[in-house]
N, C-alpha and C positions, 0 to 999 in steps of 0.2 A: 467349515464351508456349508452352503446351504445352495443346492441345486447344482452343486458342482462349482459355483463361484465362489471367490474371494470377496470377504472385506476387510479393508485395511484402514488404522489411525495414525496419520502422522500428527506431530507434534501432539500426540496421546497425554500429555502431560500426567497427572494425577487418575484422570480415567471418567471426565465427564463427558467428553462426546460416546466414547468407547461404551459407555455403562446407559447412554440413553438409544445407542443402536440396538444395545442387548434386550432393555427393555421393550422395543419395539420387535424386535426378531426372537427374541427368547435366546440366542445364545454368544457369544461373544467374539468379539472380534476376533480375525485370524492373523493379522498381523498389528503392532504397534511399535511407535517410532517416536525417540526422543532422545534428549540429549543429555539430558540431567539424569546422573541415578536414583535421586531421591525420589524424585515423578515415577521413577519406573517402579521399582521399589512401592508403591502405592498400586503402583499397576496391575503389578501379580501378582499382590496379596487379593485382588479383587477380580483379577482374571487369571488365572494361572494356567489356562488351556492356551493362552494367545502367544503366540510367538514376538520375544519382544527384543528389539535393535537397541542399545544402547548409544547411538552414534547420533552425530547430526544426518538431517535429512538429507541432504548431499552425499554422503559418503555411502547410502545404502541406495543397492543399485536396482529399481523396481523390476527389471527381468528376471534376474537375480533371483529375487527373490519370491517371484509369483510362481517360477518356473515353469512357464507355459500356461497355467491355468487363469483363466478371466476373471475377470474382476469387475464385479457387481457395484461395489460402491466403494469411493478414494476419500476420505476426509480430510480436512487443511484446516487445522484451527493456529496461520504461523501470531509470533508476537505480534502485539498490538499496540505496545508501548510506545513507538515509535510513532506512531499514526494519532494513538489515543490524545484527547484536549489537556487530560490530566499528564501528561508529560510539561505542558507549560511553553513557554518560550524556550526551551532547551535546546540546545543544537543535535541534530536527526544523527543517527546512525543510516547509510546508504546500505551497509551490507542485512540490515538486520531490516529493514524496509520492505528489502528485493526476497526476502525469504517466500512468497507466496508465488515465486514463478517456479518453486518446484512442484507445481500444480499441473505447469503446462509440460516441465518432463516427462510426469505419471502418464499426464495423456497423449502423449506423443509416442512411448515407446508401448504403453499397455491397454494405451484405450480402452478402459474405467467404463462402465454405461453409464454411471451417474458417477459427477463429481460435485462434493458439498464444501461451502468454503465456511467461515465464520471468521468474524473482525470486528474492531468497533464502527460506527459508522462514519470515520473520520478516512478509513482505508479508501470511501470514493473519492477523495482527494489526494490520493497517491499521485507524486510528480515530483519532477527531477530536483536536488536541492543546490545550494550555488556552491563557492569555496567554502563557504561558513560551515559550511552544512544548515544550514535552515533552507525551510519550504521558498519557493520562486512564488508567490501569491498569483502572479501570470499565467502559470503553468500549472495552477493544481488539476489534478485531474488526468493530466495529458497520461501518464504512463497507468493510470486505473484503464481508462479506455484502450490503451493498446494492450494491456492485458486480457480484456474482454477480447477483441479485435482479435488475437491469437487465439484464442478458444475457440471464436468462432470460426476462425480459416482450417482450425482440425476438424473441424463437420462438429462443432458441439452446438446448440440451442441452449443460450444462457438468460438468465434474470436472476435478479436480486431483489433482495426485498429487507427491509428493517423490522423486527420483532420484537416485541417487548416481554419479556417471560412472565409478564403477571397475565395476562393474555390468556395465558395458556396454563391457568391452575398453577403457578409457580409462587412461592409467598416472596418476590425479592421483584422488584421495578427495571433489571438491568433489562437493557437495550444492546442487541446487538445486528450488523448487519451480515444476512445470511443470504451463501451465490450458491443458484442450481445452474449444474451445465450437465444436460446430455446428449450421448450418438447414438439413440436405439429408437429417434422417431414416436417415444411417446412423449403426451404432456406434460410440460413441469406446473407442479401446483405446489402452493405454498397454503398452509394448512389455516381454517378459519380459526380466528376465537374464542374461546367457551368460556371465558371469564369477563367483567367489564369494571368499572366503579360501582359502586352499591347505588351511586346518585343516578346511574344512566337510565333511559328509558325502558333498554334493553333488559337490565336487569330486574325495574321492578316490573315486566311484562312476562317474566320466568325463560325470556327465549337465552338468555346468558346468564352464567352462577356470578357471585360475584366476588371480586378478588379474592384471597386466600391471605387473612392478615396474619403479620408477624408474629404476634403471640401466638399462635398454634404451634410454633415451634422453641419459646421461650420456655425454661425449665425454670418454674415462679417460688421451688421447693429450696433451691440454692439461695447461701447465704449473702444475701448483700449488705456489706459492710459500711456503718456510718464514716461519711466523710472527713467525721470531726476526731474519730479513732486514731490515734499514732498507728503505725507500721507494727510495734511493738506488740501494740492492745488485740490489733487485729488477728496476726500471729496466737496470741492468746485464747481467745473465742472460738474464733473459727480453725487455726492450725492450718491457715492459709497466708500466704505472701499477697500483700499489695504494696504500691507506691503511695506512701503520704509524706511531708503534707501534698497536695496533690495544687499542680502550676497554674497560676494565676488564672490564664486564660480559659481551661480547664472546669475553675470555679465560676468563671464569666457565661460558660456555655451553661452549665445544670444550673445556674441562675435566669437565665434564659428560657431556656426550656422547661422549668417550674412555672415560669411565670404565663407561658403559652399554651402549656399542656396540663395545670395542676390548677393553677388559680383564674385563670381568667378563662378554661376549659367551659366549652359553652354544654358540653352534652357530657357529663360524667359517666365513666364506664365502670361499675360494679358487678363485684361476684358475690355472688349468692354461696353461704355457706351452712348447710342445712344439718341441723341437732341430729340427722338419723342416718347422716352420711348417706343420703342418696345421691343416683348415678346422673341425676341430671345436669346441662352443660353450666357449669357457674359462670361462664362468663355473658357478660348480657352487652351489647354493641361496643367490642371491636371486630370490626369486619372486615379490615384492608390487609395488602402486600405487605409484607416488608421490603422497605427500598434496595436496590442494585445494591447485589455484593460484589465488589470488588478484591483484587490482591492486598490488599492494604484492610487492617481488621479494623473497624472505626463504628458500631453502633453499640448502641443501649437501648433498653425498653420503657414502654409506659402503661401501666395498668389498673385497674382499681378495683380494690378489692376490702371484701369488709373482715376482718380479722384482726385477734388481739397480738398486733405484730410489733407494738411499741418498744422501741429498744430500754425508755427508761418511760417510766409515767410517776408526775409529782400532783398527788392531792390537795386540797385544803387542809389534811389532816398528818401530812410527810409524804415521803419519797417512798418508790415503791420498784422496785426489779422487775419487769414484765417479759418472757420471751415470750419469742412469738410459736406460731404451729402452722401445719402444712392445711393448705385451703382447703384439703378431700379429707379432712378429719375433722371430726364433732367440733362443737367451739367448748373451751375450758368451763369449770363450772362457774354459772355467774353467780355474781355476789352485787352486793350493795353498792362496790364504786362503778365509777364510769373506763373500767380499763381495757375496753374494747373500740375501736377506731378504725377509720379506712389507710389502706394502702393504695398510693399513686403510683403506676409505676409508667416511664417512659425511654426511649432509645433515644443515645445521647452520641456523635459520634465526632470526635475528636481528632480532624481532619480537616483544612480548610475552614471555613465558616458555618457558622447557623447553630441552634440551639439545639438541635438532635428531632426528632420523629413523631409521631403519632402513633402508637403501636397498633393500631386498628388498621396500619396501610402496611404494605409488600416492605420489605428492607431496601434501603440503596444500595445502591453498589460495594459489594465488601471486596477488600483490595487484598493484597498481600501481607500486611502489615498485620502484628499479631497484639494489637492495643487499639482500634480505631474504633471499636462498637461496643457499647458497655452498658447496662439494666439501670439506671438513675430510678432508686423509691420514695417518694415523699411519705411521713409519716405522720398521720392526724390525728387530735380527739376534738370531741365535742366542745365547744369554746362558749362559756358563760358569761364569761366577763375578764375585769381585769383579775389579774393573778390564777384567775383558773387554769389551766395546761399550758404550762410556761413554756418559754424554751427550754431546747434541752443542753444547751451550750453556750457562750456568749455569742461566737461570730454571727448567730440569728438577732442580737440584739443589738449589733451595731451593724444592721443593711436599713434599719428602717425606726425611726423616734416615736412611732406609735405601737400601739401595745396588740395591733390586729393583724402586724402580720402576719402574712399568708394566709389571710382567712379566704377559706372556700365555702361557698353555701350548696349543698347536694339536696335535693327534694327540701327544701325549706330549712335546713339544718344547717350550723354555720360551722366550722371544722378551724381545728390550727393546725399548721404544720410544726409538728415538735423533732425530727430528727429528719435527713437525709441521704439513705443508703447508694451505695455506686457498687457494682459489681463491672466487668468487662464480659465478652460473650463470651460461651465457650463454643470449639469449633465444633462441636456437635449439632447445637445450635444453628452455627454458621452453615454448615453443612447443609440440613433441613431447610434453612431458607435459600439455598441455591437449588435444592430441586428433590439433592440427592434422598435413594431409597434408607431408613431404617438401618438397612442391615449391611451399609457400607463400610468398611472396615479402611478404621482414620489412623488409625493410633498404635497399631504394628504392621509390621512387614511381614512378607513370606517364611520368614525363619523364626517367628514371633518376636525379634529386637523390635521397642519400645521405640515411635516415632516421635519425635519431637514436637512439642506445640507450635511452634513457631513453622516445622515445614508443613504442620497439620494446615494451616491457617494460610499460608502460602500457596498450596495446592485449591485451594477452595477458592480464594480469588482470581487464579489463574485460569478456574473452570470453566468450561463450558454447562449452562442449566440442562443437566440429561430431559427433563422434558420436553426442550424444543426438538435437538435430531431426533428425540422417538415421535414425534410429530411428525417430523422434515420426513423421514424413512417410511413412516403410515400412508403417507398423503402418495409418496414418489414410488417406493417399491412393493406396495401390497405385498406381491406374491412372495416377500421372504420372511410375514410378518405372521408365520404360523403357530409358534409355542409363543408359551409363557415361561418369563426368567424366573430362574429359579434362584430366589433369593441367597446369599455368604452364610456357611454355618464355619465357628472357628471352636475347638472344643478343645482342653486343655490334657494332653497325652499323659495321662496317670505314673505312668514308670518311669518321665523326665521333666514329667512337669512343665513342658512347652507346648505355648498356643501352637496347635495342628489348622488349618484350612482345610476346606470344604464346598 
């Protein structure tokens, strides 16, 4: 409690509204509310002072459970699916729709001073659906509005507004639409921008930073495995699982997206990797989000970098085994051949259509899904002519009858593409570009049991970007935004050997 008041999360899920109040107040929610135990399970591994309901939001009863004490701020982040584009032509669900009227319960029986909702921005078309269950195209909207309409008849002062969390220093493009309603007579503000595109005016006039691109949070150290590798091979090298051969359409997109982000890339993006291992930043222009993460896991990266990271390199003189090394370490000793080359790398996300990203911009939307966003590397040398740095497999020599494919020219230099690495994100990763801090704790529970990747990845698309409510909370309730959070320490108990929390 903070001043004697409550704040409470429903539909708390994983714990990113919860962890972006915290961040703006310094301490953590007082109550959370959810229906899934795995959500919660993530909850109190990361808030474990919060009092947490395991039930659907209906069954827990807000007098209940305030027991007399007020309550400062109500959070509503209900499903979205139902509302969301990405649902499709699908037929609606009516009960899972109506889940944000337990907003006007809270404030009916507890009267909240500030109530904050979140939704996609498809929720202002909330209306009635027919037998089908599909939307009435006539009537969208009608039951948004009487929702508003009942808030305001409890003495609440409501607006809405759409946010974008690259806006707001967030490295991910998701969009979502966010409702202030309060009874306590002061103003609802919705928090400016501190971020913009690099190209705006704003930005290059210093009054906005500019976006936060994806690769700040890609880990460039992990291995991405060639395309052309069996499941077997890969296994082999790395002592990791992937899916090969890998499905047609699959092959169509990182063909794609080579061709938009690698070869025909009008501004190459290189990193600088210096003989004395100094601290300076080696990447030199990518500068954007990564696009909207969504529940569904669907991207890859792109980036360029100059390292001897050849998976094979063939001389004039034979064949040659090259691994490669981490960009923060010296470069190998050079010698007389040419087995040093750039790495491309770009975000690829295997979802719907399109060729995958630009890793200099915010991530899209990362969904629920634990294979939707994957690191795509193109691998190049120096290109002389014919037979010089061949291919390194056939399927490169039968996409094209001439002998220059994938030549890219960098600062006057012409490059071949000789191999093409794919990795998928890890939720780590994914994490970071939805907002979350560092020191979130993804990957066990409160009892330190080992969390699934797939509920890892799941929880991250379901989230809300803790950056915006520690915005939405800065702007709305100053006076409860006195400390500073005090980051998860998790430390491993010596005489059982189980991850402890902290």
């Amino acid at each position: 409690m903070i001043n004697g008041e409550l704040i409470v999360d429903n539909f708390a899920g994983g714990g990113g509204a919860s962890t972006g109040i915290e961040m703006a107040t310094g301490v953590s929610v007082d109550i959370a509310i959810n229906h899934d135990p795995e959500a919660v399970r993530m909850h109190q591994a990361n808030h474990p002072s919060t009092k947490h309901y395991c039930e659907s939001v209906w069954d827990v009863e807000p007098v209940s459970v305030c027991k007399g004490r007020p309550v400062a701020l109500a959070w509503f982040s209900p499903d979205c699916k139902h509302f969301s584009k990405a649902k499709g032509g699908k037929p609606k669900d009516k009960s899972i729709r109506g889940l944000a009227w337990v907003a006007l319960r809270w404030a009916a029986l507890v009267r909240p001073r500030v109530i904050m909702l979140e939704n996609v921005e498809e929720f202002k078309t909330w209306g009635p659906l027919n037998r089908r269950r599909y939307t009435i195209k006539s009537k969208q909207g009608e039951t948004f509005r009487q929702f508003v309409k009942q808030l305001t008849e409890l003495g609440y002062e409501v607006q809405f507004k759409e946010l974008v969390a690259a806006d707001y220093g967030v490295p991910t493009t998701r969009k979502r639409l966010f409702m202030v309603a309060r009874c306590d007579g002061k103003p609802i503000l919705f928090p400016e921008p501190t971020h913009a595109p690099r190209d705006r005016e704003a930005v290059r006039s210093g009054r906005l930073k500019p976006y936060v691109p994806a690769y700040t949070q890609i880990d460039f150290s992990l291995p991405c495995p060639s395309i052309f590798d069996t499941a077997e091979e890969i296994k082999k090298k790395y002592g990791i699982r992937a899916v090969r051969p890998l499905a047609p359409k699959t092959m169509e997109r990182i063909a794609r997206g080579l061709k938009k982000f690698v070869i025909e890339n009008e501004e190459p993006f290189i990193v600088q990797v210096n003989h004395s291992g100094a601290k300076s930043d080696y990447c030199t222009s990518m500068n954007s989000p990564l696009p909207v993460i969504t529940a569904k896991h669907g991207f890859g990266v792109v980036e360029p970098v100059l390292a001897p990271a050849l998976i094979q390199y063939h001389s004039e003189t034979g064949g040659k085994e090259v691994r490669g090394q981490g960009l923060k370490e010296p470069v190998m000793t050079l010698d007389g051949s040419n087995r040093y080359g750039l790495v491309t790398s770009f975000l690829s996300k295997f979802y719907k259509s399109g060729e995958g990203q630009d890793i200099r911009e915010p991530l899209h939307t990362i969904t629920t899904s634990a294979g939707h966003f994957a690191e795509v590397r193109a691998f190049l040398i120096k290109y002389y002519g014919e037979g010089t740095g061949q291919d390194i497999k056939e399927p490169l020599d039968t996409v094209t009858s001439r002998d220059r494919f994938g030549l890219v020219t960098v600062n006057g230099v012409d490059y071949r593409i000789v191999d093409i690495g794919l990795r998928m994100l890890e939720p780590k990763e994914l994490y970071g570009c939805q907002g979350f801090p560092e020191d979130y704790i993804i990957d066990y529970d409160l009892t330190g049991k080992k969390y699934p990747r797939s509920e890892q990845v799941k929880r991250c698309g379901n989230s809300v970007c803790p950056p915006i409510p520690e915005a939405l909370v800065r702007a709305n309730l100053p006076e409860l935004c006195r400390r500073k959070r005090m980051p998860n320490m998790r430390v491993v108990e010596e005489s059982t050997g189980q991850m402890m929390f902290g």
